[in-house]
N, C-alpha and C positions, 0 to 999 in steps of 0.2 A: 504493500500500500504506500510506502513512501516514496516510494519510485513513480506509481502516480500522481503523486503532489507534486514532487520535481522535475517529473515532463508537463505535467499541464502550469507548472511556473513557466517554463521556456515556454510555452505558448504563449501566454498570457504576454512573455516580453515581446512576441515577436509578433503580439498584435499593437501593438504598441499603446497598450493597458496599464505598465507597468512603468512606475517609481521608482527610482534609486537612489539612497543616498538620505542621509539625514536631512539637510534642509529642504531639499525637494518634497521629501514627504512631510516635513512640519509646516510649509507652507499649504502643499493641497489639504493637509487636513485643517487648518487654522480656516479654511479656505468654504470646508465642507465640499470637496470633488472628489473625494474618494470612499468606499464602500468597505476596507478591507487595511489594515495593518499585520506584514509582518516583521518582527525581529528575531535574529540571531537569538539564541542562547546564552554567548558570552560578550552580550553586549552589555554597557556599563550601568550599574546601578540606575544610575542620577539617569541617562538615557531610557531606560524600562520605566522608570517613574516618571519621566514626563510625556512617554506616550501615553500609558494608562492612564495617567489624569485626563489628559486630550478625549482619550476614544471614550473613556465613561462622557467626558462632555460632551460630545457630540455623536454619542450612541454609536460609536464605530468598535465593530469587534478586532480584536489583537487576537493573534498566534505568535506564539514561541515556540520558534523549534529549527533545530539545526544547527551548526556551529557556521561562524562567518564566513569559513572558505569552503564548504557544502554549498550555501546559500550563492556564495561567489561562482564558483567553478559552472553550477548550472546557467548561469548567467552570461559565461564568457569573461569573468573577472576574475583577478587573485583574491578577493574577500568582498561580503558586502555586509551590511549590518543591521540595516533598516531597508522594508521595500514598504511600496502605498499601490493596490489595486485601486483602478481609474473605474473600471465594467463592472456594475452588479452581480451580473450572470457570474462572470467570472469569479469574482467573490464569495459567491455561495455556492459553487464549484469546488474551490479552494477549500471553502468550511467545511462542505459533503464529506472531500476526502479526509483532509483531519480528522473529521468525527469518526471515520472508518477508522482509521491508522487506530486512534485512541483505544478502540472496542475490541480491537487483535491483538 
């Protein structure tokens, strides 16, 4: 199942849905255009705490999961740490399979 969360992320980038990057995603979300937060695992405290305050305020759900260079490598980077889904569909896509991953 993670394997499908990490090929329908490279989709999602290569529709061009996808966020990267700390302030890119602090702006869409500040912004309300996006559906979907995820971060790293080993992203920093102070960073995890201010998205979570973000996405309770603006009713956006957060996933955690992965390490930075998992998250990067699908992506075509050496690490990434924050992403922001732009597409609905795709966001609750993204949620579908988590919930899968979680229940295996």
């Amino acid at each position: 199942m993670r394997d499908s969360f990490l090929q329908f992320l490279s989709i999602v980038k290569k529709s061009g849905n996808l966020l990267q990057g700390y302030n890119k995603c602090e702006e869409a979300l500040n912004k309300s255009q996006i559906y979907l937060i995820i971060i790293s695992k080993d992203v920093s405290e102070n960073t995890e705490n201010k998205f979570k305050v973000k996405c309770k305020k603006f009713n956006i759900p957060l996933i955690k999961c992965y390490d930075e260079f998992t998250l990067g490598s699908v992506l075509g980077r050496e690490s990434m740490k924050v992403l922001a889904i732009k597409d609905k569909n795709m966001a609750d896509k993204l949620l579908n399979l988590r919930e899968n991953d979680e229940k295996h």
